[in-house]
N, C-alpha and C positions, 0 to 999 in steps of 0.2 A: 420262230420268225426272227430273223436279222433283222438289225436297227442300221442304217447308212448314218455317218456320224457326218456332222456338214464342218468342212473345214473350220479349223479360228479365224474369226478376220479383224484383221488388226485396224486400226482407223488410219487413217492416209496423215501423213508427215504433213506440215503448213506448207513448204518451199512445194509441195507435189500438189496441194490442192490448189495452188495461186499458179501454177504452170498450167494446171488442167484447164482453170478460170480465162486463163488469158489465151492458148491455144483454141479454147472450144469455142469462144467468140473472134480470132482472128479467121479461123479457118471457114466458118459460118458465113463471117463476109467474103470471105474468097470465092468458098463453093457454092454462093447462090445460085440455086437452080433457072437463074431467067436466061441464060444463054440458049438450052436445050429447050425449053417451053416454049419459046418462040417459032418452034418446027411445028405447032399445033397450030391448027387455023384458027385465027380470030384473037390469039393471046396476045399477039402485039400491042392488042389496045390499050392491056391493061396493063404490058410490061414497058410500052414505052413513058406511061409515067413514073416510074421504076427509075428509066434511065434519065430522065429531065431532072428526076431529084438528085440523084448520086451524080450528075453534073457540075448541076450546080451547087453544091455543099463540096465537091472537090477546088472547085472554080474558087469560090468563098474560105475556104480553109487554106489553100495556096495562097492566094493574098494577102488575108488577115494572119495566120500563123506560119505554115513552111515556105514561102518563097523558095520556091523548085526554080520558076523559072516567072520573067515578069509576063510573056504568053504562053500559057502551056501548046503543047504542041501533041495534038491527039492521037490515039492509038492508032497508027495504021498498019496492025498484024504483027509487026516485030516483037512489041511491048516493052520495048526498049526506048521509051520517050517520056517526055517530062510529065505530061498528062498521068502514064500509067505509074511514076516514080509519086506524083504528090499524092493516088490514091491508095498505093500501100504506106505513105506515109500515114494518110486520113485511117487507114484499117488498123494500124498499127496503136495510133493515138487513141480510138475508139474503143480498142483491145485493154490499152492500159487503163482507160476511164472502167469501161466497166466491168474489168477485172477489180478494181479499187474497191468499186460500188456495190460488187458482191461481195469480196471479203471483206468489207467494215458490216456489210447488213449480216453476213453469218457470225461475227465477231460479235454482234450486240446481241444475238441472239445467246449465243453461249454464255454471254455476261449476266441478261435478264434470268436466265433458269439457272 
């Protein structure tokens, strides 16, 4: 009987696991699935509170921190307007918080054991 030997695996570099941290939650916010769910009957209900939040938290982080613009000016299809520039600013910032927030929590982790 053959034995299949499982590769070595080396444990991932820090700069690769803090790129991993912060790609897997910007993209996360990008690819939420409420665009396409909306084509279901009845999901609107619950995805336009979805969109009331991520509104207003773009509306409120535009003011209080990036100043895009003093009125944002909302998507209409291009995605080339202020509205859709302060909410990849907001995806962006979100990214870097809790990329932080993971890598200090895995960090203490490796300290305690």
């Amino acid at each position: 009987m053959t034995s299949t030997a499982l590769p070595e695996q080396h444990p991932w570099p820090l700069w690769r696991k803090i790129l991993f941290r912060f790609f897997f939650i910007y993209l996360g916010l990008n690819i939420a699935p409420w665009t396409w769910l909306d084509r279901i009957p009845y999901v609107e209900y619950v995805t336009k509170y979805h969109y009331q939040l991520l509104n207003w938290v773009v509306n409120l982080s535009n003011a209080k921190i990036f100043h895009v613009r003093k009125v944002l000016v909302p998507i209409n299809g291009s995605g080339d307007t202020s509205y859709a520039w302060a909410q990849v600013d907001l995806f962006l910032f979100i990214a870097a918080i809790g990329c932080l927030l993971w890598s200090v929590d895995r960090t203490e982790d490796h300290i305690l054991n």
